[in-house]
C-alpha positions as a Markdown table, in Angstrom:
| # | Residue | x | y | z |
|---|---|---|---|---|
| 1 | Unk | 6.6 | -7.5 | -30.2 |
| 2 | Unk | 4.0 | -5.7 | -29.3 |
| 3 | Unk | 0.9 | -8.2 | -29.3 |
| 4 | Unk | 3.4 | -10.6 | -27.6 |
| 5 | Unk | 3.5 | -8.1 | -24.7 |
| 6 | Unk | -0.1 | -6.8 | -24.5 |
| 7 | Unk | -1.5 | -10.3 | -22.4 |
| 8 | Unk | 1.1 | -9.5 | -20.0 |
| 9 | Unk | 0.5 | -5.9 | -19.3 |
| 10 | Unk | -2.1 | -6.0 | -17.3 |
| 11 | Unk | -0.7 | -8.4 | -15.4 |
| 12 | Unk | 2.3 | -6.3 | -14.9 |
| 13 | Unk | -0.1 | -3.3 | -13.5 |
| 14 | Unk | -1.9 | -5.4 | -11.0 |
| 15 | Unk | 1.5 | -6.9 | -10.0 |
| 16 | Unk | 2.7 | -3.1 | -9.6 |
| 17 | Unk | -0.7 | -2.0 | -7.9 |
| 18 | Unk | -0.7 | -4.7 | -5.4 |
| 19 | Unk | 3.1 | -3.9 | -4.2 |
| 20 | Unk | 2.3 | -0.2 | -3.9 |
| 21 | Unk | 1.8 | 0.3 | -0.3 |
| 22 | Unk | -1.5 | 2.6 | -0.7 |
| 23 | Unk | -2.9 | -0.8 | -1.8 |
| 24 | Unk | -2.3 | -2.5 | 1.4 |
| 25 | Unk | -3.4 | 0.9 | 3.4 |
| 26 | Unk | -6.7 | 0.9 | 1.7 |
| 27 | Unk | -7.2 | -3.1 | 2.2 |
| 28 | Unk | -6.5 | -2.9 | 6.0 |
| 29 | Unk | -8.6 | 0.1 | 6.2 |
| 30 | Unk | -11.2 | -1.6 | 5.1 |
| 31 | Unk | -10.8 | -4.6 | 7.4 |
| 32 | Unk | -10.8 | -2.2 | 10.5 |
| 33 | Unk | -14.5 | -0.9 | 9.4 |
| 34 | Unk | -15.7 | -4.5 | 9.1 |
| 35 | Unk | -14.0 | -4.9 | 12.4 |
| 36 | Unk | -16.2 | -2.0 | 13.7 |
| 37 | Unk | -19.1 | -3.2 | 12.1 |
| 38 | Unk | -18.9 | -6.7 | 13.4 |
| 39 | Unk | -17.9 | -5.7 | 16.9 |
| 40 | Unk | -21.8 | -5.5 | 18.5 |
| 41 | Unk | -22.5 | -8.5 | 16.7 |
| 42 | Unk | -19.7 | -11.2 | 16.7 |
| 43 | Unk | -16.8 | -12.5 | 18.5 |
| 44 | Unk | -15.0 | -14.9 | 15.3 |
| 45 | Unk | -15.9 | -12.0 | 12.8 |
| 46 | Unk | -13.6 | -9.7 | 14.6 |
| 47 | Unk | -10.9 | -12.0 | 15.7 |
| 48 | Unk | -11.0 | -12.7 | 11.6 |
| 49 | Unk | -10.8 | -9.2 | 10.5 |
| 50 | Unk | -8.6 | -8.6 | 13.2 |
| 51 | Unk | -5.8 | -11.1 | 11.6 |
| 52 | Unk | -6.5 | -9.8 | 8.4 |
| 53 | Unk | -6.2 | -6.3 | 9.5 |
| 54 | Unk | -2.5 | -7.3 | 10.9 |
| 55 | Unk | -1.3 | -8.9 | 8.1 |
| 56 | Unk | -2.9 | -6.2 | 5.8 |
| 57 | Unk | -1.1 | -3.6 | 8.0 |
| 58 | Unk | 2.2 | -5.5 | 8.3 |
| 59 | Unk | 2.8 | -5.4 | 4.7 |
| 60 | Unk | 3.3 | -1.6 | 4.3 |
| 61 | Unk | 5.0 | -1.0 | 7.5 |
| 62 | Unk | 8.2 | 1.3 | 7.7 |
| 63 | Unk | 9.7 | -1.1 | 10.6 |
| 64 | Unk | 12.5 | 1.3 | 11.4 |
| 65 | Unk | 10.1 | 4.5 | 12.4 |
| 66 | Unk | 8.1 | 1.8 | 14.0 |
| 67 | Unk | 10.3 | 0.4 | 16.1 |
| 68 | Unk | 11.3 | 3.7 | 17.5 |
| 69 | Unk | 7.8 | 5.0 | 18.0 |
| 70 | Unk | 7.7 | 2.1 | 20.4 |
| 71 | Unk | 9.6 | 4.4 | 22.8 |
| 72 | Unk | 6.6 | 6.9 | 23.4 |
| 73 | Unk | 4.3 | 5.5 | 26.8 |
| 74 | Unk | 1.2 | 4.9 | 24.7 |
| 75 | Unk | 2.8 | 2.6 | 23.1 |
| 76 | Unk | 5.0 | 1.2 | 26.2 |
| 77 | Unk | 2.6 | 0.5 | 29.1 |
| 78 | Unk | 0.2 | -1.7 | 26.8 |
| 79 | Unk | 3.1 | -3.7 | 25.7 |
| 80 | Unk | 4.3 | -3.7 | 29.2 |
| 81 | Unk | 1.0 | -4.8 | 30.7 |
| 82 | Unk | 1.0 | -8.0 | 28.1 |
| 83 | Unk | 4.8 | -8.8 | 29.1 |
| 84 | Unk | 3.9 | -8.6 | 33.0 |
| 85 | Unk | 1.1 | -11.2 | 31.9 |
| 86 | Unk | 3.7 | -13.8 | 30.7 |
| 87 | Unk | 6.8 | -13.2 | 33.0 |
| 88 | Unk | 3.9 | -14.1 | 35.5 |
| 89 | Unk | 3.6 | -17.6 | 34.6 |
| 90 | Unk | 6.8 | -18.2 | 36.3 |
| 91 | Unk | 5.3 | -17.6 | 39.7 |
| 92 | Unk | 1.9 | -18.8 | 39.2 |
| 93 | Unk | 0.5 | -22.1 | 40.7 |
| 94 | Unk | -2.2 | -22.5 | 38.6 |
| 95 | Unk | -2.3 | -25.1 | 35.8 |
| 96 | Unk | -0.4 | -23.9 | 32.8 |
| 97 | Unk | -3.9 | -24.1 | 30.5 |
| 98 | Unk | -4.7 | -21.5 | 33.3 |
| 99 | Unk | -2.1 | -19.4 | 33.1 |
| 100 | Unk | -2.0 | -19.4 | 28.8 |
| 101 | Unk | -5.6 | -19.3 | 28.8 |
| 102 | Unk | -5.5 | -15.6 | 31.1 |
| 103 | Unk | -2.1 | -14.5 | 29.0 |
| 104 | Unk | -4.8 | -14.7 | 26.0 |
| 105 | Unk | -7.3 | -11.2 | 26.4 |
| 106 | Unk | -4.0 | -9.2 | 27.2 |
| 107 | Unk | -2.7 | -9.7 | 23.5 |
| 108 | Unk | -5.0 | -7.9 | 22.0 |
| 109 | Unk | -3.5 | -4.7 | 23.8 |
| 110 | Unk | -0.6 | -5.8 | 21.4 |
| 111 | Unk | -2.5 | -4.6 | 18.3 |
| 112 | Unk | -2.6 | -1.3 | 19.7 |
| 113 | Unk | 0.9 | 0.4 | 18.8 |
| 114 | Unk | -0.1 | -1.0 | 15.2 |
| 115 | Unk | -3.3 | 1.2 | 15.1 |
| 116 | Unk | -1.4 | 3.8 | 16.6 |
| 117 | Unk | 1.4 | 3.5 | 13.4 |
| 118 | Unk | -1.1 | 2.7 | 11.0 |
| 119 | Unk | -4.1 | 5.7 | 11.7 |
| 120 | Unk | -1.5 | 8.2 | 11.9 |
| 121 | Unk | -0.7 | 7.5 | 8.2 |
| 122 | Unk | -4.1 | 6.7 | 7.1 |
| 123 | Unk | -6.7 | 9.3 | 6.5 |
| 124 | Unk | -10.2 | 7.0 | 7.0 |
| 125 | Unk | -10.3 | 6.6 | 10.7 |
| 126 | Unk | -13.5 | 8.3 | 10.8 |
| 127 | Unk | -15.3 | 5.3 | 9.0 |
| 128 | Unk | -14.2 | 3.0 | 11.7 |
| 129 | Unk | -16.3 | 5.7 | 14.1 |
| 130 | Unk | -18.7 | 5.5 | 11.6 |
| 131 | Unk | -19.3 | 2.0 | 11.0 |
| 132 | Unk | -19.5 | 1.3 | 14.5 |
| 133 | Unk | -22.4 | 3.7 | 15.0 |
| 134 | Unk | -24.5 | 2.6 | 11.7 |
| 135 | Unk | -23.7 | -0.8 | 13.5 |
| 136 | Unk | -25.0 | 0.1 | 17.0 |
| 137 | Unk | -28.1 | 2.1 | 15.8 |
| 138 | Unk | -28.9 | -1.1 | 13.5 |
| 139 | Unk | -28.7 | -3.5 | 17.0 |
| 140 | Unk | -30.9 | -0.9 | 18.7 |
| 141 | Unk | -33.3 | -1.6 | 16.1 |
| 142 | Unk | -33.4 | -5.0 | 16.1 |
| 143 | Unk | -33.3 | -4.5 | 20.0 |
| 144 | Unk | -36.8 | -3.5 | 19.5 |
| 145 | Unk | -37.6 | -6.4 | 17.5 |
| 146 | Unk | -36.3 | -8.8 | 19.9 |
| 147 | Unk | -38.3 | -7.3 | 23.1 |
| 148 | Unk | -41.5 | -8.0 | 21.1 |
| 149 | Unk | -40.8 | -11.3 | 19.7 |
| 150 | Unk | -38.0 | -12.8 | 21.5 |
| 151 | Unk | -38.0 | -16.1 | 19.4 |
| 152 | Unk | -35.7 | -13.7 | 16.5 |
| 153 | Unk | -33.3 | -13.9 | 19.2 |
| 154 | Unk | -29.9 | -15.6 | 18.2 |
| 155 | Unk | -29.5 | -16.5 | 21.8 |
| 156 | Unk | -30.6 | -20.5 | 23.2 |
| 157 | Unk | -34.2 | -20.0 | 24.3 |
| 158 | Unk | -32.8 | -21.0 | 28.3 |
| 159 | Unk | -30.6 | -17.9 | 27.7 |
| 160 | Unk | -33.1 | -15.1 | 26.4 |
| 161 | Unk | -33.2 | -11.7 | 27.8 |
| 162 | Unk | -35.5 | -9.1 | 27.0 |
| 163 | Unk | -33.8 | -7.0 | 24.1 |
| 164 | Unk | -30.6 | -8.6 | 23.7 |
| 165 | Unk | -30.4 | -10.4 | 20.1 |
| 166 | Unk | -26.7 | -11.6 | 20.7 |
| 167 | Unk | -24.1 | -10.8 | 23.4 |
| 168 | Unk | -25.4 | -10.2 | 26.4 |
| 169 | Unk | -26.8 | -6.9 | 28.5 |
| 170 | Unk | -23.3 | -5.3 | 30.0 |
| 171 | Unk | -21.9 | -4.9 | 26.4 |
| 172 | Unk | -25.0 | -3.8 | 24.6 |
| 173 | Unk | -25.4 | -1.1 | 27.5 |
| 174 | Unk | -21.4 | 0.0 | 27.0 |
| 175 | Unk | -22.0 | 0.3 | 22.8 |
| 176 | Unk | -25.2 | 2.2 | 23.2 |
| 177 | Unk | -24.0 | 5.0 | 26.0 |
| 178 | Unk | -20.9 | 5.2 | 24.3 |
| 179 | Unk | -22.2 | 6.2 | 21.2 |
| 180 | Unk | -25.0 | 8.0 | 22.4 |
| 181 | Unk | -22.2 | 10.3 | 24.5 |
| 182 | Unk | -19.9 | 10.3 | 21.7 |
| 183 | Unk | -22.3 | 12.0 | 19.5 |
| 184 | Unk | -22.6 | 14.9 | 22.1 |
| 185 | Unk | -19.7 | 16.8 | 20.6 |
| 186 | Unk | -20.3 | 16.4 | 16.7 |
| 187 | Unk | -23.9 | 17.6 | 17.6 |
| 188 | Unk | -22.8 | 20.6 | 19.4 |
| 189 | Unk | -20.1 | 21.5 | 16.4 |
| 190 | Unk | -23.3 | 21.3 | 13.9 |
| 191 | Unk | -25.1 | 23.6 | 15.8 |
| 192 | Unk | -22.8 | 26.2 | 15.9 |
| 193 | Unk | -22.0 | 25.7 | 12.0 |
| 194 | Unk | -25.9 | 26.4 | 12.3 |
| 195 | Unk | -26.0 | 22.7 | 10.3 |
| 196 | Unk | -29.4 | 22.1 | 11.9 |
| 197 | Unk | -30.8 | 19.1 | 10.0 |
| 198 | Unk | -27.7 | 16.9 | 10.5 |
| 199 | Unk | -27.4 | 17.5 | 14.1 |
| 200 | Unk | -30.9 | 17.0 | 14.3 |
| 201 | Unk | -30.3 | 13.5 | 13.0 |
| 202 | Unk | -27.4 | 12.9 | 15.2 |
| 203 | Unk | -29.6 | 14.1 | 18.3 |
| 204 | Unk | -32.0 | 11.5 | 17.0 |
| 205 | Unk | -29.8 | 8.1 | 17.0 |
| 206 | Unk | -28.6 | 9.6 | 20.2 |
| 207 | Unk | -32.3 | 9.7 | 21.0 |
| 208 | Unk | -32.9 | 5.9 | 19.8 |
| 209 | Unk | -30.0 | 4.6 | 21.8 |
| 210 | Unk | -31.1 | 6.4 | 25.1 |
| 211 | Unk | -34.4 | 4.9 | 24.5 |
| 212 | Unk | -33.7 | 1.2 | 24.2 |
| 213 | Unk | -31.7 | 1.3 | 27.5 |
| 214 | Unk | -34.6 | 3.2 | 29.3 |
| 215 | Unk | -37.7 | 1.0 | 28.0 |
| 216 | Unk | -36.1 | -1.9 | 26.3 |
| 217 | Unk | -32.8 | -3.1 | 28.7 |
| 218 | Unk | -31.2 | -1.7 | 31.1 |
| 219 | Unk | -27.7 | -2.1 | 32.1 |
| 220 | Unk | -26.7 | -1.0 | 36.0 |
| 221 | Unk | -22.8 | -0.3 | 34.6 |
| 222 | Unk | -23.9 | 1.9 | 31.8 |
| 223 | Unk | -26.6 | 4.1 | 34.2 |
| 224 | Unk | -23.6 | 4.5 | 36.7 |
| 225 | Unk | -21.3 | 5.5 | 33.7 |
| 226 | Unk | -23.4 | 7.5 | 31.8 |
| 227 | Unk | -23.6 | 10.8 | 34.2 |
| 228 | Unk | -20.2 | 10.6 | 34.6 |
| 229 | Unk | -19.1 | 10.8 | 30.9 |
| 230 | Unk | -21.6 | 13.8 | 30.2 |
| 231 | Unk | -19.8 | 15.3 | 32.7 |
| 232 | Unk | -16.4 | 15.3 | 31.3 |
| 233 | Unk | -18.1 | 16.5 | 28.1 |
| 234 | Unk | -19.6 | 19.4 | 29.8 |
| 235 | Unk | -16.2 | 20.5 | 31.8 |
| 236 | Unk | -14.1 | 19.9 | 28.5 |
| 237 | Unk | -16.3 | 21.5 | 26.2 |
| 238 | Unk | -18.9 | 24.0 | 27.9 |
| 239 | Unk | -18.9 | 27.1 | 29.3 |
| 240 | Unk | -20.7 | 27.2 | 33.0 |
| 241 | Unk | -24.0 | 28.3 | 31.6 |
| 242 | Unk | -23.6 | 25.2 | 29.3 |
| 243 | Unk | -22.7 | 22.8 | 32.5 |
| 244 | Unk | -25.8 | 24.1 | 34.5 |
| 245 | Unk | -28.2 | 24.3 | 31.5 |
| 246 | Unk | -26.8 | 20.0 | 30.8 |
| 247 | Unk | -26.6 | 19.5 | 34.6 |
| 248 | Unk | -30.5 | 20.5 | 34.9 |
| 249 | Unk | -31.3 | 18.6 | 31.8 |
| 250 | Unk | -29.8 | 15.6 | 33.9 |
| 251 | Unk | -31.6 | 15.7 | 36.7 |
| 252 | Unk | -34.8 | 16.0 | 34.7 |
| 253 | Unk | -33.9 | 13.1 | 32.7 |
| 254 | Unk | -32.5 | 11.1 | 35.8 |
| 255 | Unk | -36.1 | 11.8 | 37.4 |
| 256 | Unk | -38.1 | 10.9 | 34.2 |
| 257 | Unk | -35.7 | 7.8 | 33.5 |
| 258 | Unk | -35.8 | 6.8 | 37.6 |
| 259 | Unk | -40.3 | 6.6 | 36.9 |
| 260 | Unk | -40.0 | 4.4 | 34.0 |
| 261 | Unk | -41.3 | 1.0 | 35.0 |
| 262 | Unk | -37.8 | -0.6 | 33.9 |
| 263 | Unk | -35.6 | 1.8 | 36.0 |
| 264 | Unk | -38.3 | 1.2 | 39.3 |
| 265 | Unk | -37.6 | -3.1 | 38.9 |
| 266 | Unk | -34.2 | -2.4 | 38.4 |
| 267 | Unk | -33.9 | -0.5 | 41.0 |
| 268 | Unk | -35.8 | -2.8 | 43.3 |
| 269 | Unk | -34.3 | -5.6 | 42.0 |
| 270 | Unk | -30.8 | -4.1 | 42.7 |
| 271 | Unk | -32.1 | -3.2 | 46.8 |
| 272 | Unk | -33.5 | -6.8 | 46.9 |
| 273 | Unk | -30.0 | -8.7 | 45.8 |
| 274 | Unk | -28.4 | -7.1 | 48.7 |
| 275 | Unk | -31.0 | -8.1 | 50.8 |
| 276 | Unk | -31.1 | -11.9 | 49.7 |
| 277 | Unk | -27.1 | -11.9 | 50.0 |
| 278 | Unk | -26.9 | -10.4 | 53.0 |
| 279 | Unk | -29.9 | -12.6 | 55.1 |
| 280 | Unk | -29.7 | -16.1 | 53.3 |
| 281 | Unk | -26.2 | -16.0 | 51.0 |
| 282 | Unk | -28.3 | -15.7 | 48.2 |
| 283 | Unk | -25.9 | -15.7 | 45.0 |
| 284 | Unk | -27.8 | -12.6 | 43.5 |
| 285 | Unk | -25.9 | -10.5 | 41.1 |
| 286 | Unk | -25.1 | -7.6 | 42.9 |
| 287 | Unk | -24.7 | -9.8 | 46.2 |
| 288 | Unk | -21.9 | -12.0 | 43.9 |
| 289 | Unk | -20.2 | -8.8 | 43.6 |
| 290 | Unk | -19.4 | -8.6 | 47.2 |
| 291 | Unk | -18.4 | -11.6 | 48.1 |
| 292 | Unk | -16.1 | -11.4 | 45.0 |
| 293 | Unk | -14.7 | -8.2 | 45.7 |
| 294 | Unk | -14.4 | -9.4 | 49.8 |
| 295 | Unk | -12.1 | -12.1 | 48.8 |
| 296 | Unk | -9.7 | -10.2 | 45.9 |
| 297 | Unk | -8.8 | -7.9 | 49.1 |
| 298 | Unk | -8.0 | -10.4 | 51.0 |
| 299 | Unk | -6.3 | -12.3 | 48.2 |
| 300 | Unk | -4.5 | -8.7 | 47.4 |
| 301 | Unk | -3.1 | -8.4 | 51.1 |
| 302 | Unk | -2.0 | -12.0 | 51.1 |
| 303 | Unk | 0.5 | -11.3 | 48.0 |
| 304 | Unk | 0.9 | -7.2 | 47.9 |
| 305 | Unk | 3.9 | -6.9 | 45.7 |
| 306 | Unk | 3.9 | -9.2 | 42.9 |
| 307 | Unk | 0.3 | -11.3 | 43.1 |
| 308 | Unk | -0.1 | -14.8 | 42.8 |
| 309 | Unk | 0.8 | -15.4 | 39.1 |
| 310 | Unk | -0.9 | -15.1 | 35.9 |
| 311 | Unk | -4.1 | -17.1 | 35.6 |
| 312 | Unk | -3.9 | -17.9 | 39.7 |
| 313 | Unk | -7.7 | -16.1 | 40.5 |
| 314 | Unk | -9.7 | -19.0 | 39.9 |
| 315 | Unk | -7.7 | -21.6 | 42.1 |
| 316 | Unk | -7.4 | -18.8 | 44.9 |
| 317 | Unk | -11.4 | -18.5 | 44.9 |
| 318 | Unk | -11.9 | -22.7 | 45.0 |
| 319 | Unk | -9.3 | -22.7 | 47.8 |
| 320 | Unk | -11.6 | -19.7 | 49.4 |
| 321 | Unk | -15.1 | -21.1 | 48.6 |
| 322 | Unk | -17.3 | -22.2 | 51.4 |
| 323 | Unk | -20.5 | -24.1 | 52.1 |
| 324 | Unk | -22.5 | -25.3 | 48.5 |
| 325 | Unk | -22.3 | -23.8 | 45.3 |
| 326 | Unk | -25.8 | -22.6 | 45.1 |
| 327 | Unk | -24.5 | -20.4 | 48.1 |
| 328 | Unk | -22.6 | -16.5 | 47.3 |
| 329 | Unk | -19.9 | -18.0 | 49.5 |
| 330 | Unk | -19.9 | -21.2 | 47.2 |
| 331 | Unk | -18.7 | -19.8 | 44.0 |
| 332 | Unk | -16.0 | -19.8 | 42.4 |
| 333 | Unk | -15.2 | -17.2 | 39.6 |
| 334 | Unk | -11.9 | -16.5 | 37.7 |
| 335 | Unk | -13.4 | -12.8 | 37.3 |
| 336 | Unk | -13.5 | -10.5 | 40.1 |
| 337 | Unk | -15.5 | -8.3 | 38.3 |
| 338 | Unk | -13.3 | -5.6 | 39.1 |
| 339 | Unk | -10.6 | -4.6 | 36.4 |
| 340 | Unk | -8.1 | -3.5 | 39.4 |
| 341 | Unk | -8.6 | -6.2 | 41.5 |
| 342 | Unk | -8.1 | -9.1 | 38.7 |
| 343 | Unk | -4.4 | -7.5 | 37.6 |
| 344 | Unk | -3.9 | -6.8 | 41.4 |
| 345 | Unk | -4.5 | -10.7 | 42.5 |
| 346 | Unk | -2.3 | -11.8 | 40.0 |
| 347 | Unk | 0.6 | -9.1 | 39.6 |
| 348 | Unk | 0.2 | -7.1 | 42.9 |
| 349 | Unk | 1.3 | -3.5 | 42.8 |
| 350 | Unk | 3.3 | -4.0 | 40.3 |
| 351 | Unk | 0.5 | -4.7 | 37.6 |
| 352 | Unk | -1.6 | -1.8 | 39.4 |
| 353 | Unk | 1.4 | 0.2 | 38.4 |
| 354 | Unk | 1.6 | -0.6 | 34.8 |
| 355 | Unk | -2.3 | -0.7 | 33.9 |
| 356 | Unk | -2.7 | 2.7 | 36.0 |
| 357 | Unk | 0.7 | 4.3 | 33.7 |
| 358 | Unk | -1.6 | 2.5 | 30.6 |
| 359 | Unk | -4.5 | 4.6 | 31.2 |
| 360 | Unk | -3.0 | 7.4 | 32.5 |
| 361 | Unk | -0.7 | 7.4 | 29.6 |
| 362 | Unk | -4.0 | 7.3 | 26.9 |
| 363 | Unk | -5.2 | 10.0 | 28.9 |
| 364 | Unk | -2.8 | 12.7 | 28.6 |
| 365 | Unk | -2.8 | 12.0 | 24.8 |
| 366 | Unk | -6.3 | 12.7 | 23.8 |
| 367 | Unk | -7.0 | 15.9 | 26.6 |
| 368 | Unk | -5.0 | 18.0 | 25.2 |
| 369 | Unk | -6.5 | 17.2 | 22.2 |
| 370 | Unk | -8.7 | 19.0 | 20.1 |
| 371 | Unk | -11.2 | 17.8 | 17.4 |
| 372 | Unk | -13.4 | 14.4 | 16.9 |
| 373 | Unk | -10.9 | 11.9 | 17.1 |
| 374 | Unk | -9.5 | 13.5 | 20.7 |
| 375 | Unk | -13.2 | 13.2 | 22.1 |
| 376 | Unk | -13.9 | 10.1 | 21.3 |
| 377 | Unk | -10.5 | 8.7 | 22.5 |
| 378 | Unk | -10.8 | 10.1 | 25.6 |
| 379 | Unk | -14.6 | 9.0 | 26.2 |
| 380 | Unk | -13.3 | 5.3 | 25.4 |
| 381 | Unk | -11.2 | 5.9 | 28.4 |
| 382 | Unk | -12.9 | 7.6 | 30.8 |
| 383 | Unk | -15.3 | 5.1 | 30.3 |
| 384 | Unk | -12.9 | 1.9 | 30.2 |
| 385 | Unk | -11.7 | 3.2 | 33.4 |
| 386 | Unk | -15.2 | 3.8 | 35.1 |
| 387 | Unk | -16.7 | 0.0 | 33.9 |
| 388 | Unk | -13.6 | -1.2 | 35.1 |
| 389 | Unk | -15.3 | -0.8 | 38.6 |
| 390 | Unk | -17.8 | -2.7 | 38.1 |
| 391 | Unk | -16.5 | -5.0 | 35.4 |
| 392 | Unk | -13.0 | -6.6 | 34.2 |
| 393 | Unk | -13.2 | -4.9 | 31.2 |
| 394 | Unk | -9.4 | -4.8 | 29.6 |
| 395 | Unk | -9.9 | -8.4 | 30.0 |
| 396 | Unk | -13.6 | -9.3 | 28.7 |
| 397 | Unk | -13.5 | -9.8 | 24.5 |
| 398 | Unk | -15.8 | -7.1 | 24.1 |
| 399 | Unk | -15.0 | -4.2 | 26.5 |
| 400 | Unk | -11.3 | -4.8 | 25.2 |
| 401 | Unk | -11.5 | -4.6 | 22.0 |
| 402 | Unk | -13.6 | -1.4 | 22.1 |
| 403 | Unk | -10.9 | 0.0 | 24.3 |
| 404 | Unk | -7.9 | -1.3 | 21.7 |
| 405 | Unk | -10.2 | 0.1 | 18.7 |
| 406 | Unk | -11.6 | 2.8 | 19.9 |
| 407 | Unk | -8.0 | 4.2 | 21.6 |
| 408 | Unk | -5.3 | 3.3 | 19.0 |
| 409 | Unk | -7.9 | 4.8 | 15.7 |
| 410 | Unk | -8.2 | 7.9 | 17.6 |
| 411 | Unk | -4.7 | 8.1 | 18.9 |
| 412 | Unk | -3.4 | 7.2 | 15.6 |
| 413 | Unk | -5.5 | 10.5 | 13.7 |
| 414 | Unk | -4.8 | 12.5 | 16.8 |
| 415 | Unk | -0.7 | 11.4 | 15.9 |
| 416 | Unk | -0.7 | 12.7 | 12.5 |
| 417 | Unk | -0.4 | 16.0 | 11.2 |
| 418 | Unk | -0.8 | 17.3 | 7.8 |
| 419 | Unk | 1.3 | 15.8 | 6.2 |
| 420 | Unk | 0.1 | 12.3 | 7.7 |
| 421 | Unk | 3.3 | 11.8 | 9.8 |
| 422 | Unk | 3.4 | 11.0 | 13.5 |
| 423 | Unk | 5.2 | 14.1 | 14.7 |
| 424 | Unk | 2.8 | 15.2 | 18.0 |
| 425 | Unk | 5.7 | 15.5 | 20.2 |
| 426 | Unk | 3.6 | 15.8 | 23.6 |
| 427 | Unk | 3.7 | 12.3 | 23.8 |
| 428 | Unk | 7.0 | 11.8 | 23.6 |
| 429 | Unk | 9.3 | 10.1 | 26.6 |
């Protein structure tokens, strides 16, 4: 009896293993590093892992606790921002492959109350942080490579930039200051644990990734952004002899960084745009910016309340388009480059509403907050919200899904306490 049941035995205890939900847990932990991981580097890798993170996750769901956490804001306002994006089909006079095809980047936001759920019950959602560091420090290196021998590019040889090995500029800047701000808080913890080597290591990919952007590529958004975000660490964290002693380090920085010859072209390519839009309608990249931004306002007053429909921005700047399209006033664009005015065009006040409440929402979860995960959630969204300006960046594939990441692991370890249950009550309705 017995040699009849040994072969199956070991079938029985993988059948067994494989139902037990820490199985599952593990599996779509594991699928939400290689998400990390792939993020600086691929668009299909992480719309794979992505699916294979949600049907790893769905699997050891308890759908009744999940179902009511869906009453908490942080996990409303995303889901509301995604339904505002379909009801506003109805109204939209744009082709439907339009109006599906802008419904798309908002479903991502859909993932989030999942990470939320999932990271308050899971205890690795530090090796998502990590993996998309290692990741980022590796592209910095390759970076390198790339601005000396530009043929190891991935990128069509018409399509080459200095430094950028895949992607493009904006999102290599966003992955690099991130980080290299993000690492700002572990590196101060070290020190006063008097931990010295590791936080000398930290300081040192910091160091790397500050480095590339000065000498190897720099992106406009990230040198806007970048100030900004050092200054919320300094008035969360510091006391004021810390905020002047990082505010002088700064402006000596700023200085050094504004006499590199990068940072002088950039900054004389940035004066000479303006110039060439304003004289001759030169489309130049910062001149594009106006004449897009021009337009969503007048778009904006032309349908305050509810906007034009879902998907209507690119039919509302062909109507608007003037003279040829080598002209600034010729183009036409279905990204205003400006993450209020590309929900405003199409759902008014109503979408400025919900994606402020979104924010807004993540924001008063993670600054009460105390710890790793509660910095780097809030840094994702102070600095969603501050490329957002310049960029549409809960719609773009990569800005978004470093938001979606980056807020629902954190939120999800900031949700949990001891135990691993969602219990943090401040975030209640």
């Amino acid at each position: 009896m017995s040699t009849l049941a040994s072969p199956i035995e070991p079938v029985w205890r993988f059948w067994r293993w494989v139902r037990n939900p820490a199985f599952w847990t593990t599996v779509a932990d594991a699928f939400a590093v290689l998400t990390a991981l792939a993020l600086p580097w691929s668009t299909s890798a992480v719309s794979i892992f992505m699916l294979c993170w949600l049907g790893s996750a769905a699997l050891m769901i308890d759908y009744g606790i999940y179902l009511r956490s869906l009453k908490r804001p942080i996990f409303v306002f995303p889901i509301a921002l995604f339904m505002l994006a379909v009801i506003g089909m109805l109204w939209s006079g744009a082709p439907w492959s339009e109006r599906l095809y802008a419904v798309g980047p908002l479903a991502r936001l859909l993932v989030l109350p999942g990470l939320f759920y999932h990271f308050s019950r899971s205890t690795r959602g530090k090796w998502v942080f990590i993996a998309f560091l290692v990741s980022c420090t590796l592209m910095a290196a390759v970076s390198w490579i790339v601005a000396f021998n530009p043929g190891f590019s991935l990128k069509p040889e018409d399509a080459r930039f200095c430094g950028i090995f895949v992607r493009n500029y904006i999102d290599q800047g966003q992955e690099f200051s991130l980080c290299a701000i993000a690492l700002a808080y572990p590196v101060m913890r070290l020190l006063k644990e008097n931990r010295l080597w590791l936080a000398g290591f930290l300081t040192a990919i910091a160091l790397v990734l500050i480095v590339n952007m000065v000498f190897v590529i720099a992106s406009r958004t990230a040198l806007a952004t970048m100030p900004l975000m050092l200054a919320v660490f300094a008035f969360r964290y510091l006391q004021w002899r810390g905020i002047v002693a990082l505010g002088m380090a700064v402006i000596v920085g700023g200085l050094a960084w504004a006499t590199t010859p990068r940072m002088c072209r950039t900054v004389e390519t940035l004066a000479r745009d303006f110039e060439l839009y304003r004289e001759h309608n030169t489309p130049t990249s910062a001149g594009l910016r106006m004449e897009y931004w021009k337009k969503s306002l007048r778009f904006i007053a032309e349908a305050p309340l509810v906007g034009h429909g879902t998907g209507s921005i690119r039919g509302l700047f062909q109507k608007a388009a003037t003279g040829d399209a080598v002209e600034a006033t010729g183009h036409v664009i279905a990204n205003p480059h400006n993450q209020t005015f590309g929900v405003a065009i199409q759902w008014g006040v109503i979408g400025i509403v919900v994606l402020y409440a979104m924010w807004f929402s993540h924001l008063r979860l993670f600054l009460p907050g105390e710890g790793l995960a509660a910095w780097i959630g809030l840094l994702v969204v102070v600095q969603n919200v501050l490329t957002s300006l310049f960029n549409s960046h809960i719609f773009d594939f990569h800005a978004g899904w470093m938001y979606v990441l980056g807020v629902g692991v954190a939120g999800g370890m900031l949700l949990k306490d001891d135990a691993g249950t969602a219990v943090n009550q401040r975030v209640e309705a």
